[in-house]
FISEDO-367882 format. One record per residue (C-alpha): residue number from 1; residue in three letters; x, y, z. Coordinates in steps of 0.5 Angstrom, whole numbers, plus 500, padded with zeros to 3 digits. Layout:
% residues N
{NUM; "ALA"; {X; Y; Z}}
...
This chain:
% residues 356
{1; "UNK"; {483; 503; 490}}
{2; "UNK"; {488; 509; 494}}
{3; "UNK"; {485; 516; 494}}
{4; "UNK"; {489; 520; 487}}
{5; "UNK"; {495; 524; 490}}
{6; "UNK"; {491; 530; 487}}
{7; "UNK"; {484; 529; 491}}
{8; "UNK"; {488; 527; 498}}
{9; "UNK"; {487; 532; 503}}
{10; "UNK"; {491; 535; 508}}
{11; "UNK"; {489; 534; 516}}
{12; "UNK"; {484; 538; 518}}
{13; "UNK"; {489; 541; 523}}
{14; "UNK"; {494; 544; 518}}
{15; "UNK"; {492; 551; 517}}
{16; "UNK"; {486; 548; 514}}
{17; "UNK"; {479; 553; 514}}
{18; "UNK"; {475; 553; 520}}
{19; "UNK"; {467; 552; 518}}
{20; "UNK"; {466; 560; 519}}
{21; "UNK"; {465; 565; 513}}
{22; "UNK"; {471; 567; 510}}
{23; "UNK"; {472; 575; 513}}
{24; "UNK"; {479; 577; 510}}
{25; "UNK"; {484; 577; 505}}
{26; "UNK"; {492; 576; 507}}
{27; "UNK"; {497; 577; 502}}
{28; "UNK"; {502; 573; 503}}
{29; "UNK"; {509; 575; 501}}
{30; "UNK"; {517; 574; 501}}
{31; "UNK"; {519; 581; 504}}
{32; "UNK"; {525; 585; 503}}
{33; "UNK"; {529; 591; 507}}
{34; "UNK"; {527; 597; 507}}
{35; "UNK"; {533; 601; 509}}
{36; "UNK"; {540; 599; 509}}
{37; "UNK"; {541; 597; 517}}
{38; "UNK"; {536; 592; 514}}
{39; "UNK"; {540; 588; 510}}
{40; "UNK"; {543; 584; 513}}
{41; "UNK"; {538; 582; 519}}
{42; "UNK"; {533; 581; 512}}
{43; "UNK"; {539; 576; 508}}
{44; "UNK"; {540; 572; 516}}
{45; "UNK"; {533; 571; 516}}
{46; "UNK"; {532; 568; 509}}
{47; "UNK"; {538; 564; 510}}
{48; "UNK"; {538; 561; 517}}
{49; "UNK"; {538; 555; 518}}
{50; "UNK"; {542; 553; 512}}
{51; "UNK"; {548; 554; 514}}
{52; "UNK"; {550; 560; 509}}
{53; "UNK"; {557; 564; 511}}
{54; "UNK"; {558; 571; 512}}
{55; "UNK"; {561; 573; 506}}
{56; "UNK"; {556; 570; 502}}
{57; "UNK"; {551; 574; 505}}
{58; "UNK"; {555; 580; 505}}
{59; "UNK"; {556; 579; 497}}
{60; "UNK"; {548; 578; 496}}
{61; "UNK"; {549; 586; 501}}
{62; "UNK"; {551; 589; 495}}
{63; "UNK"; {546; 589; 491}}
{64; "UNK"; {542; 593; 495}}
{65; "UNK"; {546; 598; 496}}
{66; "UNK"; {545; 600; 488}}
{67; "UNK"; {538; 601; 491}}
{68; "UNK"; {540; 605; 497}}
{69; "UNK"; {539; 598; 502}}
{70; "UNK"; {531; 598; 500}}
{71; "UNK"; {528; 593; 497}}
{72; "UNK"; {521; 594; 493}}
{73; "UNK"; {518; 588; 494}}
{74; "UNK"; {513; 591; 500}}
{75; "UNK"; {512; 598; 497}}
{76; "UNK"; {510; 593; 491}}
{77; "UNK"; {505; 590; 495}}
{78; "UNK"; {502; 595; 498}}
{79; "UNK"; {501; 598; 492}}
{80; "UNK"; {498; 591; 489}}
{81; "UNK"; {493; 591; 496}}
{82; "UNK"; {491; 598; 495}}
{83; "UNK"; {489; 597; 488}}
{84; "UNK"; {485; 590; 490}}
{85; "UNK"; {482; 593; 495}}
{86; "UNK"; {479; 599; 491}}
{87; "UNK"; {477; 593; 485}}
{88; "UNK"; {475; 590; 491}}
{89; "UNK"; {470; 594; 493}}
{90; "UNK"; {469; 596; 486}}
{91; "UNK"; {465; 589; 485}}
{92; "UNK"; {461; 589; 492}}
{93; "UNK"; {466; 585; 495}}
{94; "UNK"; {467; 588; 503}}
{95; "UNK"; {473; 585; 506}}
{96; "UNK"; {479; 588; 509}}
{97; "UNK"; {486; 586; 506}}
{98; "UNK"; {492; 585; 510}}
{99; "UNK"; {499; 584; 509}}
{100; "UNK"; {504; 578; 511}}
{101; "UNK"; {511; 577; 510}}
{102; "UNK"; {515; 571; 511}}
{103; "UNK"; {522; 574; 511}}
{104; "UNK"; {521; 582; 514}}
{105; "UNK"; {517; 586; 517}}
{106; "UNK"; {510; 585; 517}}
{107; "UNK"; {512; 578; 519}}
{108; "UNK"; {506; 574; 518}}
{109; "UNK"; {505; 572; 527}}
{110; "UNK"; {505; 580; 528}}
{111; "UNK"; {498; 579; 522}}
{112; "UNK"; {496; 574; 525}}
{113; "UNK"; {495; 576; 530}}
{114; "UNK"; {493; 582; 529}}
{115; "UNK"; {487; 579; 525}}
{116; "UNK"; {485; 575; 530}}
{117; "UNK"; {485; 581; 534}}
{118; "UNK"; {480; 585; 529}}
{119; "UNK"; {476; 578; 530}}
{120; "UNK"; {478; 574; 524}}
{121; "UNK"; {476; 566; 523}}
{122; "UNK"; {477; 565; 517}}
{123; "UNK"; {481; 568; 512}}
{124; "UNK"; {484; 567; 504}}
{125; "UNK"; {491; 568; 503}}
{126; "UNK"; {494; 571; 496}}
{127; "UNK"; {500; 568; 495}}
{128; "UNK"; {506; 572; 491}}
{129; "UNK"; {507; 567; 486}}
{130; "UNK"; {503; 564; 480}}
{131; "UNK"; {506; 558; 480}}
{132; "UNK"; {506; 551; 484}}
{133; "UNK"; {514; 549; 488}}
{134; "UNK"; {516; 549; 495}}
{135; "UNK"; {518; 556; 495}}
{136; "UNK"; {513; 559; 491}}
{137; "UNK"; {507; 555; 494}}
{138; "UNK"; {508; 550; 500}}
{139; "UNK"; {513; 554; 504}}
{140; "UNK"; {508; 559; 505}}
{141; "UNK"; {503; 555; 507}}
{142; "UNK"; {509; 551; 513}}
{143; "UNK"; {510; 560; 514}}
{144; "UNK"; {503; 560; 516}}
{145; "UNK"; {502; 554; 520}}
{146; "UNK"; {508; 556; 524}}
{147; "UNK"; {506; 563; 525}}
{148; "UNK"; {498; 559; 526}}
{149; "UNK"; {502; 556; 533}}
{150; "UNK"; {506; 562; 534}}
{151; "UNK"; {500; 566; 536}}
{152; "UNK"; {496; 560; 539}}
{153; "UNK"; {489; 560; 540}}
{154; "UNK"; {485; 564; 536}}
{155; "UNK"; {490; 564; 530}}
{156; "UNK"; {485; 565; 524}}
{157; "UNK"; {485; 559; 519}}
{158; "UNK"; {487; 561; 513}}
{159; "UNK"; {488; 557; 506}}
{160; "UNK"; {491; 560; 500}}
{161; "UNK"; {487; 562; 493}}
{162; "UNK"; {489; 558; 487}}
{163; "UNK"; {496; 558; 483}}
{164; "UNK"; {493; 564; 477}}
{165; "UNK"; {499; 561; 471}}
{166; "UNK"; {494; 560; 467}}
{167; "UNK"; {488; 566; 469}}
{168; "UNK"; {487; 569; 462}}
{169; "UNK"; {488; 576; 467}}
{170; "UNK"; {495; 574; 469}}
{171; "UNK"; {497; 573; 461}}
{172; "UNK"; {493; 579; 458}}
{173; "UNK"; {498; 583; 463}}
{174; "UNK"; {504; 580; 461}}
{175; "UNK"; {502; 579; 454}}
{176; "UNK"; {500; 587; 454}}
{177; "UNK"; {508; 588; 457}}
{178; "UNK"; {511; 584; 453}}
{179; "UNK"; {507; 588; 447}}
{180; "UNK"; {511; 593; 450}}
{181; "UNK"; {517; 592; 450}}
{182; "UNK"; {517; 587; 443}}
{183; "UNK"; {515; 594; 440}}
{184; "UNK"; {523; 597; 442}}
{185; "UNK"; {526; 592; 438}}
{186; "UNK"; {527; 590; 431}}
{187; "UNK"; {522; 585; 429}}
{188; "UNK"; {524; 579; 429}}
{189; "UNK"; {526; 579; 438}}
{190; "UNK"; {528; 574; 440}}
{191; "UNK"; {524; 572; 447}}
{192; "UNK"; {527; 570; 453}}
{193; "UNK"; {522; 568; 459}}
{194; "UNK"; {525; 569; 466}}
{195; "UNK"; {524; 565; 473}}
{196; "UNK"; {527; 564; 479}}
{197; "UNK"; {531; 558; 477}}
{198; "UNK"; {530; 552; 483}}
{199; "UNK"; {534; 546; 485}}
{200; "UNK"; {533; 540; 480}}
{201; "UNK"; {530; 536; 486}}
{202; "UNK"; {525; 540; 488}}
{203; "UNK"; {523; 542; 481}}
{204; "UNK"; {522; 533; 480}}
{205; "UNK"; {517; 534; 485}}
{206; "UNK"; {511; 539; 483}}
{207; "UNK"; {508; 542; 476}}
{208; "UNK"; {514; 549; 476}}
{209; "UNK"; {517; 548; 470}}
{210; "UNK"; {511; 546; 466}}
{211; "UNK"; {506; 551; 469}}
{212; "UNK"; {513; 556; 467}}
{213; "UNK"; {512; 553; 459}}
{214; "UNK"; {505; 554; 458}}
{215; "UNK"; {505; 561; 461}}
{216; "UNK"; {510; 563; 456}}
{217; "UNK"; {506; 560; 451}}
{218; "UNK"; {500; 564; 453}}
{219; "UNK"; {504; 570; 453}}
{220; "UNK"; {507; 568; 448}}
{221; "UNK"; {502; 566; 442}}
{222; "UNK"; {497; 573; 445}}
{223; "UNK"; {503; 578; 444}}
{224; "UNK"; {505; 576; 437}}
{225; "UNK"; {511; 574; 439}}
{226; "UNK"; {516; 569; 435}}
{227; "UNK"; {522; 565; 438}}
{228; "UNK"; {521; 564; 444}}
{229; "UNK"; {526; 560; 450}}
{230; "UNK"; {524; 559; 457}}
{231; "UNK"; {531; 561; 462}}
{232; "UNK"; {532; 562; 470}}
{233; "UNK"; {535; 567; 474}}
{234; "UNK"; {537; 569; 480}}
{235; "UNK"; {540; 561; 483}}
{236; "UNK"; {544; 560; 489}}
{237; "UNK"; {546; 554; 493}}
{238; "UNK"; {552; 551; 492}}
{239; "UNK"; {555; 550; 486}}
{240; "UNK"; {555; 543; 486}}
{241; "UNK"; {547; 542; 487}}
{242; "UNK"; {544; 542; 480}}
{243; "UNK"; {539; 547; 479}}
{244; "UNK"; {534; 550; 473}}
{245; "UNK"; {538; 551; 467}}
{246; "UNK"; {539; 556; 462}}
{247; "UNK"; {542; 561; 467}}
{248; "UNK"; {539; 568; 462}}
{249; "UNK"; {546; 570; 462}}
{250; "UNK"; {548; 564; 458}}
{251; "UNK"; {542; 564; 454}}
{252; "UNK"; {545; 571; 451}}
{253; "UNK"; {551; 568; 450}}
{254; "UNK"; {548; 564; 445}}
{255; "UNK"; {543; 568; 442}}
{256; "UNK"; {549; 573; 441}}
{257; "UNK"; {553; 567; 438}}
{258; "UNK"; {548; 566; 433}}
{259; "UNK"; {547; 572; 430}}
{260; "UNK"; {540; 574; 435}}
{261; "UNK"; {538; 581; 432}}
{262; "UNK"; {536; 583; 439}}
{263; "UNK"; {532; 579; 445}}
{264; "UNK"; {526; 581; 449}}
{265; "UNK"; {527; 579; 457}}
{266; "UNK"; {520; 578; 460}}
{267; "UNK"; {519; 575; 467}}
{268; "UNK"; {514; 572; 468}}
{269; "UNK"; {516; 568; 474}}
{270; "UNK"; {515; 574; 477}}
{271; "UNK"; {509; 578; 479}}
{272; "UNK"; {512; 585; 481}}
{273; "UNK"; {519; 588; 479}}
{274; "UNK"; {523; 587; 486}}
{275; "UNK"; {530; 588; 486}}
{276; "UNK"; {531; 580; 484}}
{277; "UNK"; {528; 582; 478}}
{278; "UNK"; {531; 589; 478}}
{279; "UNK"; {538; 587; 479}}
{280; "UNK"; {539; 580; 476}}
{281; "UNK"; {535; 583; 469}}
{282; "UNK"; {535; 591; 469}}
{283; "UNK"; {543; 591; 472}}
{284; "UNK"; {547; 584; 469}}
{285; "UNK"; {543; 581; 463}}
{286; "UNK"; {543; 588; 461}}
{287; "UNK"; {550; 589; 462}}
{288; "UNK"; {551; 583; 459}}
{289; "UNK"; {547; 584; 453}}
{290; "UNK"; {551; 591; 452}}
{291; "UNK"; {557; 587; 452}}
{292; "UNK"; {557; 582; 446}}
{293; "UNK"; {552; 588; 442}}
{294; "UNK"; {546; 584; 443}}
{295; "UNK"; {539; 590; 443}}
{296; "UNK"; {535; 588; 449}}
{297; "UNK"; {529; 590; 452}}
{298; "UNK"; {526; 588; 459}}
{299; "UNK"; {518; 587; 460}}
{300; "UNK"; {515; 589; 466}}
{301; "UNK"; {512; 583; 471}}
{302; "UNK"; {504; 583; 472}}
{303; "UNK"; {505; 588; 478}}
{304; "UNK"; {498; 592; 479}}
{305; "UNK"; {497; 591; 472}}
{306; "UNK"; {488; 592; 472}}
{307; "UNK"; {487; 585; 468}}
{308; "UNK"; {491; 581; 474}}
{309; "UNK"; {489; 585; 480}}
{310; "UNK"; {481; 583; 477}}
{311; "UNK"; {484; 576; 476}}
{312; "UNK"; {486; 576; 484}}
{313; "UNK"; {479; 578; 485}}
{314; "UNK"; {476; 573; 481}}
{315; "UNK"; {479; 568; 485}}
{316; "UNK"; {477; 571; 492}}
{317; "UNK"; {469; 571; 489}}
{318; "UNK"; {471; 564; 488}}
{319; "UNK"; {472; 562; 494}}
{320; "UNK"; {466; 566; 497}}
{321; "UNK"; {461; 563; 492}}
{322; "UNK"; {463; 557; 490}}
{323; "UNK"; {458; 556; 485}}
{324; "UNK"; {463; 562; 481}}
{325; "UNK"; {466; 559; 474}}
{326; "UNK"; {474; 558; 475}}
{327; "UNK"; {478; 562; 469}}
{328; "UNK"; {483; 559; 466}}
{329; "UNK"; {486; 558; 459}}
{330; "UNK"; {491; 554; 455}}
{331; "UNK"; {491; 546; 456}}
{332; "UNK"; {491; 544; 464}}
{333; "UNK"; {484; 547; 466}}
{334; "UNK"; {484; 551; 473}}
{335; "UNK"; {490; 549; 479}}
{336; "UNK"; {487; 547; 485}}
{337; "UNK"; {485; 549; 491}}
{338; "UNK"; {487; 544; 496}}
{339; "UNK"; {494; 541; 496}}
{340; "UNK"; {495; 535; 497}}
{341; "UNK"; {499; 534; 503}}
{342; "UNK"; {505; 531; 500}}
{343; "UNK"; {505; 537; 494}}
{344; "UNK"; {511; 541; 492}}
{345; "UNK"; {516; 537; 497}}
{346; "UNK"; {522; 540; 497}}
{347; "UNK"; {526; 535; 494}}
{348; "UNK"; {532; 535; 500}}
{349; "UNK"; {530; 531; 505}}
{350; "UNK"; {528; 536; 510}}
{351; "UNK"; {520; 535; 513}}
{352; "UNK"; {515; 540; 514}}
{353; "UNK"; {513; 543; 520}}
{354; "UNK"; {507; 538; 519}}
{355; "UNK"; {510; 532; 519}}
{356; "UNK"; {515; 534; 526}}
């Protein structure tokens, strides 16, 4: 009988651990602009390769100019490790933390190497993402693979901690903010549960949408919440490609059709309040809401919220200690640490770096 796809495991020469302790934390993330010369150089980065003309990238550019061309994501990030590190230490963990982008500076070559110049071997990687995709999960790992050979000999393995969905500190935390901002609106709040949306394709290819359903459940059912939909935001790509739908604008075009006393907009794709977050939900929902007089309230994303900075410790201790008992709540159990090497493909075509 062949091996299941979930117990496969990836070569041994594919940003794989070494057998040497794990030594240090890397948080892994998508990087964001940090001054207005930073924008467009920042949006070339994340587009190269696809072919997306200028006057598109110039379009996505004026959304960083209602923030003064600086995006929070890495700000965001900085405050997330500071206040891992102090849980950290808090329970007797002593390990450095580093910081690793995939689209702007720190890019993950330059913290690789300087992990490999402090001495690191073997590190454990946070992913930015709570959830199974390409972009939230497998891109990030071909990143470290690239940024592995980029450095060369020495580069630190690295493997990633696993997907927290379902950590009972990841839905506490959105669970306490949905709280919040349920509490701003009249009772019977409609709740719509944001993600980035992704291409049909891709999603046929790994555990996102279901992974998203049972979040908004847990969230949902903690909070007390009622009515509930899971929406996306913040597509791109062609127009003639299919992607996740309901667009959260179009959801509250219906609500408001059919009478809605008011909605809750809750991003649970997301851990932090970067500026997709900010603009797509805090600027156009928002907007939109007010123009057809739907009441609306946002609620906050994990963020360093100390339920969810104490459940990326607890998948840090159980990497260290693998006797350690793995948290998780709602039907699928605990996600996996080892993906299999054809988990989460892209759904276009396009090989891994693996496999060139």
């Amino acid at each position: 009988m062949p091996t299941p796809i979930s117990e496969r495991k990836p070569p041994a020469d594919r940003a794989t651990p070494s057998d040497a302790p794990f030594d240090a934390i890397v948080v892994v993330s998508f990087g964001g602009p940090e001054g207005p010369d930073d924008v467009l150089p920042f949006l070339e980065n994340v587009t190269r390769g696809r072919g997306v003309p200028r006057e598109r990238l110039l379009e996505v550019a004026h959304h960083y100019d209602r923030f003064g061309g600086v995006s929070p994501i890495n700000a965001q990030n900085r405050e997330l490790i500071a206040a891992l590190e102090r849980e950290l230490h808090a329970h007797g963990v002593d390990l450095p933390v580093y910081f690793g982008n995939r689209n702007w500076q720190p890019l993950l070559p330059d913290t690789l190497r300087a992990m490999r110049d402090d001495g690191v071997r073997n590190a454990l990687a946070f992913l930015t993402s709570a959830y199974s995709s390409y972009s939230g999960c497998r891109q990030y790992r071909e990143n470290l693979f690239d940024a592995q050979q980029e450095v060369g000999p020495g580069a630190p393995a690295v493997s990633r901690l696993r997907m927290l969905y379902n950590h009972p500190g990841f839905v506490e935390a959105n669970a306490d903010h949905l709280r919040e901002a349920l509490a701003t609106l009249p009772e019977a709040a409609h709740v719509a549960f944001t993600a980035h949306s992704i291409p049909v394709a891709m999603a046929k290819n790994c555990a996102y949408e279901a992974q998203l359903r049972e979040t908004a459940r847990l969230v949902a059912e903690a909070a007390g919440a009622g009515e509930r939909q899971v929406v996306y935001q913040s597509r791109s790509g062609a127009p003639h490609v299919p992607w996740l739908e309901p667009d959260v604008c179009d959801h509250l075009d219906r609500l408001a059709a059919r009478g809605a006393s008011g909605v809750v907009v809750a991003p649970i794709g997301f851990v932090s309040d970067h500026l997709e977050v900010l603009y797509d939900l805090d600027f156009e929902a928002r907007e939109k809401a007010a123009e057809l007089g739907l009441p609306f309230a946002r609620a906050r994303t994990a963020g360093t919220h100390p339920a969810f900075v104490a459940a990326i410790r607890e998948a840090i201790v159980e990497r260290l200690e693998p006797e350690t008992p793995k948290r998780a709540v709602g039907r699928f159990g605990p996600s996996h640490d080892t993906c299999a090497p054809d988990c989460c493909l892209p759904g276009n075509g396009r090989p891994s770096p693996w496999e060139r």
